[in-house]
N, C-alpha and C positions, 0 to 999 in steps of 0.2 A: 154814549153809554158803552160800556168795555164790554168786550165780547167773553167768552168762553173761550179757552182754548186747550189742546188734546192734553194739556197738562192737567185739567180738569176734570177730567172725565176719568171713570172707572173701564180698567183695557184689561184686566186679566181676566182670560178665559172670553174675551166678549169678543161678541163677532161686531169687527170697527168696517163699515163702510166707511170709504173714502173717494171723495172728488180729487184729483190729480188734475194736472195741464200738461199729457205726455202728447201733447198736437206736435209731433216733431216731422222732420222730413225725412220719408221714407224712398230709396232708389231702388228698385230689380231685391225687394223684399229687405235690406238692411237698413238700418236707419242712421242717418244722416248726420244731423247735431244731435248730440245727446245731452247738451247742456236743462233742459226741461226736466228731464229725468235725473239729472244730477241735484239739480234744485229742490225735488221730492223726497229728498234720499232720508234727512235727519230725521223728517216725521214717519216716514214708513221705519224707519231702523226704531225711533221711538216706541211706536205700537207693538214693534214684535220683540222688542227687546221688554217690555212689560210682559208680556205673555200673551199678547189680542193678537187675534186671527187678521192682519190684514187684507179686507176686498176692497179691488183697485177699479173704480171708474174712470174713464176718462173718452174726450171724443178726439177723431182725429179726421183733419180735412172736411170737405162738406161731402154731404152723401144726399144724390137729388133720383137717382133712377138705381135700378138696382144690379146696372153693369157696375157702379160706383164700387159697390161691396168691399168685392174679394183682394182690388189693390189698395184698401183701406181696412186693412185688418189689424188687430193689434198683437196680434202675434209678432211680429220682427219685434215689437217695442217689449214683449213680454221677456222674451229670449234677453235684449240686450240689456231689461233689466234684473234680472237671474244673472247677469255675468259682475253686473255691477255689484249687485247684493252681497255674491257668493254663495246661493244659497237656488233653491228650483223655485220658478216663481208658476204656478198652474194657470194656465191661459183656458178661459172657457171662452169656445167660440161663437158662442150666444147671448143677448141680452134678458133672457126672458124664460121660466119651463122646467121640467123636472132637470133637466142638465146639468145648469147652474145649481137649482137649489141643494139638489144632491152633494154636489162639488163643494159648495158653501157648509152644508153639514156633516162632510168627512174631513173638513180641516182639523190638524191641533193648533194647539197654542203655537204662535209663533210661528205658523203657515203664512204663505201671498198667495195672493190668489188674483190673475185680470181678468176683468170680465172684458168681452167682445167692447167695439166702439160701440157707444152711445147712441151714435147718431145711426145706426143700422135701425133705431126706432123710429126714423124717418120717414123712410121706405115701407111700406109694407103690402105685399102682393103688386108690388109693380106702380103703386098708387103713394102718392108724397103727401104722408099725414102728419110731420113735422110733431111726433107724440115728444120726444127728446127734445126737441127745439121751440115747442111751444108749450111747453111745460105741462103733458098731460097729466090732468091729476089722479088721475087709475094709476097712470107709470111711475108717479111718484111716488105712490102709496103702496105699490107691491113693491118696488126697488128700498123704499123703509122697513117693510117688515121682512127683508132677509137679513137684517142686523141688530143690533143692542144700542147702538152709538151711530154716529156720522162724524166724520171729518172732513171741513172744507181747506183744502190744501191748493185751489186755484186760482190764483188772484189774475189770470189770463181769461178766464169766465165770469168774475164775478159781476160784471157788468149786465150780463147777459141774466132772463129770465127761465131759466131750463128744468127739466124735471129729473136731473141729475144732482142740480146742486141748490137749488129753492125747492121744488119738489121734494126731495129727500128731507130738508132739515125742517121745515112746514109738516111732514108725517111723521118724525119719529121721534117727535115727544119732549114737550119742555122737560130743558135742564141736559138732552142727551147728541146736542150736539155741539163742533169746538173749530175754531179754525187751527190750522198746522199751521208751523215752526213758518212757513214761508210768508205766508197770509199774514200772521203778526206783524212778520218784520215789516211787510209792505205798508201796513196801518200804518205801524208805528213812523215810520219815515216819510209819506207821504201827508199821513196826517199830521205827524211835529211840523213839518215845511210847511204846511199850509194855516195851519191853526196856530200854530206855537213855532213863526221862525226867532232863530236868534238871526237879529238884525246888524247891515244891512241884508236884505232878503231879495235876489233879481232873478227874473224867470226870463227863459231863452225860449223864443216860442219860434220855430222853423215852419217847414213843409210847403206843399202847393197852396193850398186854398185859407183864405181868410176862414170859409163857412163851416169848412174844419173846428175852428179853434176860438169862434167868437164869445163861446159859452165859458171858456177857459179864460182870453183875456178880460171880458165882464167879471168873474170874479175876481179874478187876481189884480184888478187896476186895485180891489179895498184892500187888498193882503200886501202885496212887492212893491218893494219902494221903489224899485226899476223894471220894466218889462223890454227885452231887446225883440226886434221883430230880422227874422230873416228869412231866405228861401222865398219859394215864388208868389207867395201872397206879399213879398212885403209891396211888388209893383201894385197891386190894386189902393196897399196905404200911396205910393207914389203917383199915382193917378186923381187920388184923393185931394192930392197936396197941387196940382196941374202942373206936374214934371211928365214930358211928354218919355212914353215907354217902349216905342215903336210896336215889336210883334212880341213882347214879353206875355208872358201869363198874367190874364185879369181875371176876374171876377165884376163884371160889369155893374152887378144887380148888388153889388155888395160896394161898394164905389160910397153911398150914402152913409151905410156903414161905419164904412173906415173914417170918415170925416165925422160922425158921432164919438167916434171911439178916440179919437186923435182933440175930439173939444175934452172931454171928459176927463183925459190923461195926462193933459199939460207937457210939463217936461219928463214924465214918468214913464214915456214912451221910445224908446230909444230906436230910429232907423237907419239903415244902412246910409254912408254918405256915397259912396262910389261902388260901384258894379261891374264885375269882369261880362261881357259883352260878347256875343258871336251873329255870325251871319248865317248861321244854320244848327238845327238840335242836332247836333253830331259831337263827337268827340273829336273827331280831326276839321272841325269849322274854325274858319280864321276868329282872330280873339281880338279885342281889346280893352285897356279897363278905360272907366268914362263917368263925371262926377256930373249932376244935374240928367238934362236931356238925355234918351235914348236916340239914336236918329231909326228911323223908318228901314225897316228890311233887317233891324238886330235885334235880336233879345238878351234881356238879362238871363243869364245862369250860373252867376255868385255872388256873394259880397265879394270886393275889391281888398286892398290892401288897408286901406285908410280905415275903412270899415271894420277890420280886424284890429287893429290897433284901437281904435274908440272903445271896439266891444271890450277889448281887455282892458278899457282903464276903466270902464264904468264897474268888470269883475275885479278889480285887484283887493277891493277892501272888502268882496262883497263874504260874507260869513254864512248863508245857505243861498244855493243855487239849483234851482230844476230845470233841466235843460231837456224839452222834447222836438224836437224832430232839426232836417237839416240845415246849414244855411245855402244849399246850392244845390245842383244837379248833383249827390252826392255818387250816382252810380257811373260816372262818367269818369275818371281822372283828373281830366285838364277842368273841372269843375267842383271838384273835393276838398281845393284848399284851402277856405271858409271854416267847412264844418270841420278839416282835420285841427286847422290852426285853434279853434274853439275846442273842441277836446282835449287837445296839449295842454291848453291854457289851464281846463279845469281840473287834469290830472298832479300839475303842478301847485293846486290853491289848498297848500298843505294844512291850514286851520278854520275849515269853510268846510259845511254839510252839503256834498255834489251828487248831488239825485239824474241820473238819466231816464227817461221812457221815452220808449217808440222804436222801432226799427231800424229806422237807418240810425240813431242818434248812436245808440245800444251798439249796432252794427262798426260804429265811426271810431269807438270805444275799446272796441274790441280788435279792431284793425291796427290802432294806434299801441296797443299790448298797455294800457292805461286802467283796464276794468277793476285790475287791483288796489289803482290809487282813487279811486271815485267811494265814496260813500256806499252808495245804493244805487244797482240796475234793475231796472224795476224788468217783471218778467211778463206783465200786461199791457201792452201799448194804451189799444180802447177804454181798457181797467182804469190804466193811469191818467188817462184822458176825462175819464167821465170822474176820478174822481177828483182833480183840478177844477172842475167845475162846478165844486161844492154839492154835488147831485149825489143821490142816495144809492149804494152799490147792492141789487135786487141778493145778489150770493153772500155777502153779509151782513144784511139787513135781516135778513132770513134764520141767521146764528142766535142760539140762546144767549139772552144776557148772563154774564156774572150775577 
């Protein structure tokens, strides 16, 4: 069912709550990437360029005791988005109380306004009552009626059940809530690749753990005509197969597993043939590459060479591609040649839909100066994760239908 979206909704003169994903890193009060908040920019400039009162939620970091607070404020993010806007953006330093509502009812048209982090509803009097993060329905329901509308702008949340962004669109009234310009695109791309690929369709599935990603490769064996396995879960598919790993990363209890998923898959499973190899988790550990057998006292932490070549003939014809997580110790050097040769590869697959999610992949992406030739980086790892998984997204499930 299509969602609603802020092009839908009536913005002039209406005071627009808004979910954002301004979770960015903050150092000694300034903030860090500001890529998150760049990503927000079209639908807040939307809202206020219609004439709506922009209110800006967003949570930042986790907040468990209440020393957490004050280096988790959203002021640094308020200030650096007021530079970006060009324009004063009002930071209230509270989630809740005459403060804000006051603040919220001296806006005009075409005001921003942030409200304090989210997650400071956590906390309260020294005690973790997780009001924000377990989506209390009182904080939903006051947080809905200091507005007209809602806008969900967080596809880095929407995985997540919270009373910022289910809460809110759950109390403020069929037909009056929309996703932002971000949230669409991420539908739109993830769900064309998944529902609607143009064919052939192969997914790059990385990272540590099989138990990660078994819900992802379960659905996607019905969807992608090729699945490439790399990174440190692919040793537990290699254990599956009795290719001995020495001290690589397994997943022991997942071993059954992998050998379920490997009958199911056929040839539709694509595994690393050879492994760059070290005698210690270091970056300065002696290396070798090695096809079959691990010997005893080494671990896997890359695809090999050979590996890298396969992965690109089984990508050269492929016409959508989603690639999440690495193929190696990506935060290492002498273990990044995997996943950067695979990002090359998809920055150059110039008539082919290249979807990235996840952190280090996104990361790999950005490293390589390639994010401009990729499709789509998606800005939700978990998000992107859960929704590969065919599983229902609680932050847009939540949104009024069309």
């Amino acid at each position: 069912m299509a969602k609603m979206t802020v092009e839908d909704l009536p913005l002039e003169g209406k005071k627009v709550l808004m979910r954002v994903d301004f979770n960015v890193p903050i150092k000694d009060g300034v903030v860090g990437d500001d890529n998150r908040i760049v990503a927000a920019l079209p639908t807040i400039k939307y809202v206020i360029d219609h004439n709506g009162k922009a209110i800006l939620f967003s949570h930042l970091g986790r907040i468990k005791k209440e020393e957490d607070k004050p280096g988790l404020s959203m002021r640094p993010v308020a200030e650096r988005l007021s530079n970006l806007l060009n324009k004063p953006v009002t930071f209230v330093p509270v989630t809740e109380g005459k403060q804000l509502e006051d603040a919220i009812n001296n806006m005009n048209d075409g005001d921003v306004l942030m409200v304090q982090n989210t997650r400071y509803e956590d906390v309260k009097n020294g005690e973790n009552v997780k009001r924000e993060s377990g989506n209390d329905p009182e904080l939903g329901k006051y947080w809905a009626s200091l507005g007209d509308v809602y806008v969900n702008d967080a596809f880095g949340t929407a995985h997540r059940q919270h009373a910022s962004n289910v809460g809110i669109a759950q109390n403020i009234g069929d037909g009056k809530s929309g996703v932002g310009f971000l949230m669409e695109k991420e539908i739109k791309f993830l769900g064309n690749a998944v529902d609607n690929p143009v064919r052939p369709f192969v997914a790059i599935l990385g990272g540590a753990k099989v138990s990660d990603k078994i819900g992802v490769i379960d659905h996607l064996l019905n969807k992608a005509d090729k699945i490439i396995i790399g990174g440190g879960m692919a040793y537990t598919f290699f254990a599956a197969k009795g290719i001995k790993i020495g001290n690589s990363l397994v997943e022991k209890d997942k071993i059954d597993v992998a050998k379920d998923i490997m009958a199911k898959a056929g040839d539709k499973l694509v595994l690393p043939v050879d492994s760059v190899i070290a005698d210690a988790f270091n970056n300065d550990a002696n290396t070798k590459v090695v096809e079959g057998d691990i010997p005893d006292g080494w671990m896997g932490l890359d695809i090999g060479p050979k590996s890298i070549k396969e992965f690109e003939n089984v990508l050269k014809d492929a016409k959508t591609v989603v690639w999440n997580g690495p193929m190696g110790v990506f935060e290492m050097p002498n273990f990044a040649k995997g996943t950067l040769a695979i990002g090359k590869f998809l920055g150059n697959l110039s008539d082919a839909t290249t979807i990235v999610g996840g952190g280090d992949s996104t990361a790999a992406a950005k490293q390589l100066g390639i994010a401009d030739q990729l499709s789509h980086i998606s800005t939700g790892g978990g998000a992107s994760l859960t929704y590969l998984e065919g599983k229902v997204l609680p932050g847009i499930d939540a949104i009024s239908d069309k």
